[in-house]
BANU-8634 format. One record per residue (C-alpha): x, y negated, z negated. Coordinates in steps of 0.2 Angstrom, whole numbers, plus 2048, in hexadecimal, padded with zeros to 3 digits. Layout:
<atoms>
XYZ/...
</atoms>
This chain:
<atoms>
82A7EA7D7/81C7F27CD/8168027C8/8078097C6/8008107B7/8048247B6/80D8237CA/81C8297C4/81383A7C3/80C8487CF/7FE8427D9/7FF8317D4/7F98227E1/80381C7EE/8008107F9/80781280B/811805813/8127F2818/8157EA828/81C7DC82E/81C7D383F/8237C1849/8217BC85B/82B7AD861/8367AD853/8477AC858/8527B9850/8467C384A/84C7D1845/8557C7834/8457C1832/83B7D1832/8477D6827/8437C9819/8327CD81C/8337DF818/83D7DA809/82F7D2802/8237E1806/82F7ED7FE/8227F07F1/8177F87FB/822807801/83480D7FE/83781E80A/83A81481A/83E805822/83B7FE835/83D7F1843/83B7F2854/8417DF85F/8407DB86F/8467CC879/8397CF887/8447DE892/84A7E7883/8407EE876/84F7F5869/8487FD856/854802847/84C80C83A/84F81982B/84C81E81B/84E81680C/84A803805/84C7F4812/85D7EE80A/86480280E/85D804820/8657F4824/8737F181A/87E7F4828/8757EA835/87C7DE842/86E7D3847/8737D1857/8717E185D/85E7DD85A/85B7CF867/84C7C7867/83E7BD862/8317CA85E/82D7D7854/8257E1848/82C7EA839/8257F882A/8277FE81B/823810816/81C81B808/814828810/80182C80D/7FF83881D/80D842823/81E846818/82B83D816/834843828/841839832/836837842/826831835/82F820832/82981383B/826809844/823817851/82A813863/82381D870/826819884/81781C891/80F8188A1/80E80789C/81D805894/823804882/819803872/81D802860/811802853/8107FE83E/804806836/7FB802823/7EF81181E/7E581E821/7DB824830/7CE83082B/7CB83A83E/7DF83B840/7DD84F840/7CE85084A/7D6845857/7E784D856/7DE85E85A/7D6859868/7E585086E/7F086086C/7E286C875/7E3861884/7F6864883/7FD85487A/80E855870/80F84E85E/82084485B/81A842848/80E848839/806837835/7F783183B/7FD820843/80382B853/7F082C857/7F081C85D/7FF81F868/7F782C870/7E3821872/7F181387A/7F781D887/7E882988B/7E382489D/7CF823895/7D481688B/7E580D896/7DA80C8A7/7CA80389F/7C87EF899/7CE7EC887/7D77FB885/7DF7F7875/7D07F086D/7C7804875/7D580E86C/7D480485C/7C280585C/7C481A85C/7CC81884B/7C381D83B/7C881882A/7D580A823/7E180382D/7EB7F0832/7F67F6841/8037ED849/8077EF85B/8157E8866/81A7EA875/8297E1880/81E7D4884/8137D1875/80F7D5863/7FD7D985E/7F47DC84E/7E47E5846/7D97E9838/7CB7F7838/7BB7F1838/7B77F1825/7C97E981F/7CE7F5816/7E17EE815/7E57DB815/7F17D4824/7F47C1825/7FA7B7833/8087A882F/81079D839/822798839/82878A845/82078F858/8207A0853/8137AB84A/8137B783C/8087C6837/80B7CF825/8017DA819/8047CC80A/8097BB80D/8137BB800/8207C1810/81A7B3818/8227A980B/8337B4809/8357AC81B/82E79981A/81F79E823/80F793822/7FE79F81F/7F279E82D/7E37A982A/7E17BC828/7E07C6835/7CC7C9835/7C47DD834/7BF7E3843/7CC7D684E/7D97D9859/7E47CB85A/7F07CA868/8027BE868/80D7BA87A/8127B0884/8017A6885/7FD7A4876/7F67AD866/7E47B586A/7D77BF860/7C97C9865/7BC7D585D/7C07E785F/7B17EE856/7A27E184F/7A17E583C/7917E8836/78C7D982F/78F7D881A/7987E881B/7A97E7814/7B67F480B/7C37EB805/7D17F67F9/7CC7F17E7/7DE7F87E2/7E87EA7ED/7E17DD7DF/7E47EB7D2/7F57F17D6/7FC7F27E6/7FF7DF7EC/80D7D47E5/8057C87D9/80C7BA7E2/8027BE7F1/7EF7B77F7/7E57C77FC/7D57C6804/7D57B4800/7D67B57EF/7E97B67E3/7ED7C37DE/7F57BE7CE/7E57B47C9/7D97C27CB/7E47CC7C1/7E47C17B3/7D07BF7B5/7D07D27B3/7DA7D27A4/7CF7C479D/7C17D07A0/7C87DF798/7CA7D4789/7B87D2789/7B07E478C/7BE7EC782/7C57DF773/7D17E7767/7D87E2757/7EA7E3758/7FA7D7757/8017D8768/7FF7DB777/80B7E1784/80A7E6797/80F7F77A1/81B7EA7AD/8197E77BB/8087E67C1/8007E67B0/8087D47AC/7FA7C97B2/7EC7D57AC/7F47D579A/7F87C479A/7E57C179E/7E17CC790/7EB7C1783/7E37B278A/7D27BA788/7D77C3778/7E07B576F/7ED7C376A/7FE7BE770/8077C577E/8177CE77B/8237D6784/8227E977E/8297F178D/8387EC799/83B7F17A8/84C7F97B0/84C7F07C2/85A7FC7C7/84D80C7C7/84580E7D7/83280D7D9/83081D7D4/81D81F7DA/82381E7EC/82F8297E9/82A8387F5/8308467E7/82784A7D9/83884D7D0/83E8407D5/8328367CE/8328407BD/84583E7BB/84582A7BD/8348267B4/83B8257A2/84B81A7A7/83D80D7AE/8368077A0/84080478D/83580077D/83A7F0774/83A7F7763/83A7E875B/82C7E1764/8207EE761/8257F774E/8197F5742/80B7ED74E/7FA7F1756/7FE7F2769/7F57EF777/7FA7F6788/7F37F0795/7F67F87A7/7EE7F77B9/7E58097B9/7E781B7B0/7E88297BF/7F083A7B8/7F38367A5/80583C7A3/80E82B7A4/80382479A/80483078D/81582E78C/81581B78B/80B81E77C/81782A777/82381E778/81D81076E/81B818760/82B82075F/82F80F75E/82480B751/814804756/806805748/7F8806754/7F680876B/7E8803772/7E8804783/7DE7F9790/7DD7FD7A2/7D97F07AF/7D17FC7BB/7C18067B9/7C581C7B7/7CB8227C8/7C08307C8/7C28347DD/7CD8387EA/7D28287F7/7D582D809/7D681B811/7EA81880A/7ED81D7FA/7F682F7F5/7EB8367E8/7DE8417F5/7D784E7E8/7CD84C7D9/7DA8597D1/7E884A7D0/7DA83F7C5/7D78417B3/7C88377B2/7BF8427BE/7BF84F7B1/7C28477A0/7B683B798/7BE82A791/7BF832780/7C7840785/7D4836791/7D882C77F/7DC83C775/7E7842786/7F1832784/7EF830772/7EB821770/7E0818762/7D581176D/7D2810783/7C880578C/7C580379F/7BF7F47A9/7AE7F77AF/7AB7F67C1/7A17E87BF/7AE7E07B4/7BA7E57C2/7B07DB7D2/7AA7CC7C7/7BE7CB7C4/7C57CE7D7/7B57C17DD/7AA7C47EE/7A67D47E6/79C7DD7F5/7AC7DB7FF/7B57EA7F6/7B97FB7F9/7B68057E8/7B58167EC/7C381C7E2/7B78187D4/7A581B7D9/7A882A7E8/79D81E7F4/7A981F804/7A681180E/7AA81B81F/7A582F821/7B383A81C/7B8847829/7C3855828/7D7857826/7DA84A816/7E984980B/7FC84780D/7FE857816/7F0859821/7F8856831/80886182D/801871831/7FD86D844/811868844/82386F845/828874836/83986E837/84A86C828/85185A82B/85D86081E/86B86182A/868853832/85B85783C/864866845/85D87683C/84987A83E/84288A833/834896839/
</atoms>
């Protein structure tokens, strides 16, 4: 879909994974499918769905985008009228086979599956104690916690035992679980990432953006409210508090508005496309250039540059166009991989931009090397003049609720001043939204999450962060034959 400014580099953010789920929906699994389609967006190194017709519970999953993993498919060896379905990039745990989810575990009570969007921040202390009481670790993310809290007999013996092991969990999180019978959903207590519920014909929906709820026809309920446990079977759809908010405390991800959600989406109630073009319109105010044009970095700097043109009265061109056939390359798991594919995504339009005063208008500025070569780029081409205007404020710290940039090292704003990230860039001028520019934009300002900007965590950060940190208490295992070879 989009990329985000400098993602194609080292270190550059990546948000980790969308999920999809449909109880009483006949043929589900086609349906899960369209549904992930429409979050592809949101991760490109695995694909999932786990069906089950009520005795069966039958899951197909691998690497690669949606269309890949099941472009051999027959549905009908996926009976059944519910489901749940993800799609991955991953911001704990490497990209390993058995890290794709959703992961399908069998215990006393039988089979669970569960989907997972972002981060848990006491994954490595609770994986310790798991593994000094002598538990075994299928994976390296962090989801496989909740597997473990689901079966522990502290947890499976008392009232509510879902709702106990959820309430454990520290740091961002919308979970879906299923079992043969039922399909649940949740979100941590401060609502860190969006989930919606939908309903289509007798059945119901959950999806982190609705605009999967629209892929498939389905009608938008209500989002699935922080701190809830919402449960789906055969009597009906219930929803229940798992741990009671405290009251005006909210943590919402600023960057879902910024970047990460599709613009035809509604997000915490609000568009997504409209708050981008009220953030362009803003930048046009606290940052106003004299120039000719001004273009977009596509895709998710489109409705923040066509705010700036409307707020600027400079016409909007298109400077940049995109190569659809290039992967997404910020979720790509390899650096080099990413390097290798950055340049064939974007193609100046000489003719557009020779001779003219640019501005370029993109989501955020994380590293500085894409953006640098942009500018490079541009005027190669011929542009006179590049002014670049940024519809985020500096990311100047790390993120550990779901997004893959953990060290201040991977951020040239913690280190550089905004004069000096221009000279790096080499551009004529840079501006940055303020944050206060950013929240007046996105609306309900005290809802968000803005860490990445200010260092204020809205949860205490323990120990073990980054993509790696559970991979040193695990096998370290070559999957490059198949799976069959492990090394020392």
């Amino acid at each position: 879909m989009h990329e985000l400014a400098d993602s194609d580099e080292p270190g550059q953010p990546r948000e980790g994974c969308g999920v999809f789920g449909v109880f009483g929906v006949p043929d589900a699994a086609p349906v899960i499918f369209q549904g992930l389609f429409a979050l592809q967006h949101r991760g490109q190194e695995g694909a999932g769905i786990v069906v089950s017709d009520g005795r069966v519970v039958r899951v197909k999953k691998g690497p690669g985008l949606v269309g890949e993993v099941f472009s051999e498919t027959a549905w009908s060896d996926l009976p059944g009228d519910r489901g749940i379905g993800h799609v991955r990039y991953s911001t704990t745990g490497s990209p390993r086979p058995e890290n794709i989810q959703p992961l399908v575990v069998e215990c006393l009570d039988g089979i669970w599956a569960i989907a997972h969007n972002g981060n848990l921040v006491n994954a490595a202390s609770m994986r310790r104690m798991y593994q000094e009481a002598g538990a075994i670790f299928q994976t390296t993310t962090d989801s496989e916690i909740l597997i473990h809290l689901l079966a522990d007999p502290m947890y499976r013996m008392r009232p509510r035992p879902v709702g106990r092991a959820l309430g454990d969990l520290k740091g961002a999180f919308a979970f879906l679980m299923m079992t043969k019978n039922c399909v649940m959903a949740a979100r941590d207590p401060l609502g860190f990432k969006p989930l919606s519920i939908g309903r289509l014909g007798d059945g119901l929906v959950f999806a982190s953006e609705t605009c999967a709820l629209v892929q498939i026809g389905a009608e938008y309920v209500r989002d699935v409210q922080p701190g809830e446990l919402v449960v789906v079977d055969g009597n009906g759809m219930r929803g229940s508090t798992f741990f009671e908010p405290e009251k005006g405390r909210s943590a919402q991800c600023i960057f879902e508005h910024v970047y990460f959600a599709r613009p035809d989406s509604i997000v915490f109630g609000r568009s997504v496309h409209a708050a981008r073009l009220r953030l362009g319109e803003r930048l046009a105010e606290e940052h106003p250039a004299e120039a000719d044009i001004v273009i977009a970095v596509p895709d998710s700097g489109n409705s923040a540059a066509l705010g700036f043109s409307r707020g600027s009265g400079i016409p909007l061109d298109y400077g940049f166009i995109r190569n659809h056939y290039v992967g997404r390359t910020f979720i790509m798991p390899s650096d080099a991989k990413r390097k290798s594919s950055v340049d064939m995504k974007l193609a100046v339009v000489s003719d557009v931009v020779r001779d003219k005063r640019v501005v370029v208008v993109d989501d955020s500025i994380i590293r500085g090397h894409t953006a640098r070569r942009r500018i490079e780029c541009l005027r190669k081409a011929g542009a006179s003049q590049v002014h670049m205007r940024v519809a985020s404020p500096p990311t100047t710290h790390p993120c550990f609720f779901g997004i893959d940039f953990a060290t201040t090292e991977e951020l040239i704003a913690a280190d550089m001043t905004v004069d000096q990230i221009r000279d790096y860039i080499r551009a004529d001028s840079l501006g940055y939204i303020s944050v206060e520019g950013l929240l007046s934009a996105v609306g309900m300002p005290d809802r968000y999450c803005t860490a990445c900007f200010s260092g204020d965590y809205p949860v205490e950060i323990g120990e073990g962060h980054g993509k790696a940190a559970l991979e040193s208490a695990a096998p370290l295992l070559d999957f490059s034959a198949n799976g069959k070879k492990a090394r020392a």
